[in-house]
C-alpha positions in Angstrom: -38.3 -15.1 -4.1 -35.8 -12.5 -2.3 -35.1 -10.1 -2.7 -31.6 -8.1 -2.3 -31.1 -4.4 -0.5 -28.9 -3.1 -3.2 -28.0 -4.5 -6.6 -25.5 -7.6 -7.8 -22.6 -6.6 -9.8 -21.4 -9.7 -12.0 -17.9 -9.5 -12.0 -15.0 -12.0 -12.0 -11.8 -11.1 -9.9 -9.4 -13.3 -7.6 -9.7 -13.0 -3.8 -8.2 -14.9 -1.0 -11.1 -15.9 2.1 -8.5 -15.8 5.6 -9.7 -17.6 8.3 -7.5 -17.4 10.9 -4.0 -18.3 10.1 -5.0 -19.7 6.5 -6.0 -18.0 3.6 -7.8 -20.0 0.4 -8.4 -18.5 -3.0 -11.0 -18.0 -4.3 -13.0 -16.5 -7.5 -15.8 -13.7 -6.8 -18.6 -14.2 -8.8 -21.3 -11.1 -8.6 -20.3 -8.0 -5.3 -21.7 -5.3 -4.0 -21.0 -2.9 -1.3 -22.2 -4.8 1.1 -21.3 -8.3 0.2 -19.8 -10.9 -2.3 -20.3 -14.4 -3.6 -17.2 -16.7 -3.9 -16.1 -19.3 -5.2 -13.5 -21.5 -3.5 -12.7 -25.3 -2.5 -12.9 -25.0 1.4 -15.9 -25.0 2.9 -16.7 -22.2 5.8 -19.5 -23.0 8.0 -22.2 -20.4 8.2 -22.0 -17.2 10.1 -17.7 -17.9 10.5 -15.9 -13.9 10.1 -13.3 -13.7 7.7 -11.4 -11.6 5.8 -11.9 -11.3 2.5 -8.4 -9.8 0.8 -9.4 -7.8 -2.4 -6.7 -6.4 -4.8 -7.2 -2.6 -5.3 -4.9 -0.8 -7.3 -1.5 -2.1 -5.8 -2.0 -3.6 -2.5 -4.2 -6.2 -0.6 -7.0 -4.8 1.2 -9.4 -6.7 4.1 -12.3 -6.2 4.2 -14.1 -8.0 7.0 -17.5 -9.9 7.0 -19.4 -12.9 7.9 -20.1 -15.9 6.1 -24.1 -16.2 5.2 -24.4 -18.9 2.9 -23.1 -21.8 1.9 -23.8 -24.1 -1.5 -21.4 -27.1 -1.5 -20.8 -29.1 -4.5 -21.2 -26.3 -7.1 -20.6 -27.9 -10.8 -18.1 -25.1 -11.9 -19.6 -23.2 -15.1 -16.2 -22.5 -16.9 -14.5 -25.7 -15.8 -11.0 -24.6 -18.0 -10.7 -21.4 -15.5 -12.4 -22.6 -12.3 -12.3 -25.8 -10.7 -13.7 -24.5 -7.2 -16.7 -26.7 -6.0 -18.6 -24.4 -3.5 -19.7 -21.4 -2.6 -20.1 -18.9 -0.1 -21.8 -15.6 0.2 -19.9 -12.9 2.9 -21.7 -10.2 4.4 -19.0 -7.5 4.9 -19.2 -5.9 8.2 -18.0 -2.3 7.3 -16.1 -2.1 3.7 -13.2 0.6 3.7 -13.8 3.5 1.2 -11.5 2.1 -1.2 -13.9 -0.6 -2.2 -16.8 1.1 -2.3 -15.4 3.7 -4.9 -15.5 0.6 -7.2 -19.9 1.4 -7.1 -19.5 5.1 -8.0 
């Protein structure tokens, strides 16, 4: 059994994953300030840094972080709203302020 440094939020919000010049959505499942598990077609291989773009307030902000984990072939469990098949967990290497507010 693991266990986790800091608590899962479950929440549900669109992000886009950039890997170099490409960017693929994607639909976070559970966050916290450290990290985030997303759902998303393309498949990243382990330890990759991306950007994770996450809308707060108005704009697009990056938040940088490494990819930890991946599950391929995820059967979606709202197949109506999300047809991704995998899944990654990102570490984040130091999240702005501005996301972190969203844990006060």
């Amino acid at each position: 059994m693991s266990t986790r440094k800091e608590p899962r939020t479950k929440k549900t919000f669109r992000v886009k994953v950039v890997e170099g010049d490409n960017a693929y959505p994607g639909i976070v499942t559970n966050c916290s300030k450290s990290g985030m598990s997303i759902k998303t077609d393309h498949v990243f291989p382990t330890f990759k840094v991306v950007d994770v773009l996450v809308k707060i307030g108005q704009k697009l902000v990056p938040i940088k972080g490494s990819v930890r984990w991946v599950h391929e072939g995820v059967e979606p469990e709202n197949p109506d709203e999300d047809q991704y098949k995998n899944e990654i967990g990102v570490a984040f290497q130091n999240p702005p302020p501005e996301y972190l507010k969203r844990f006060e």
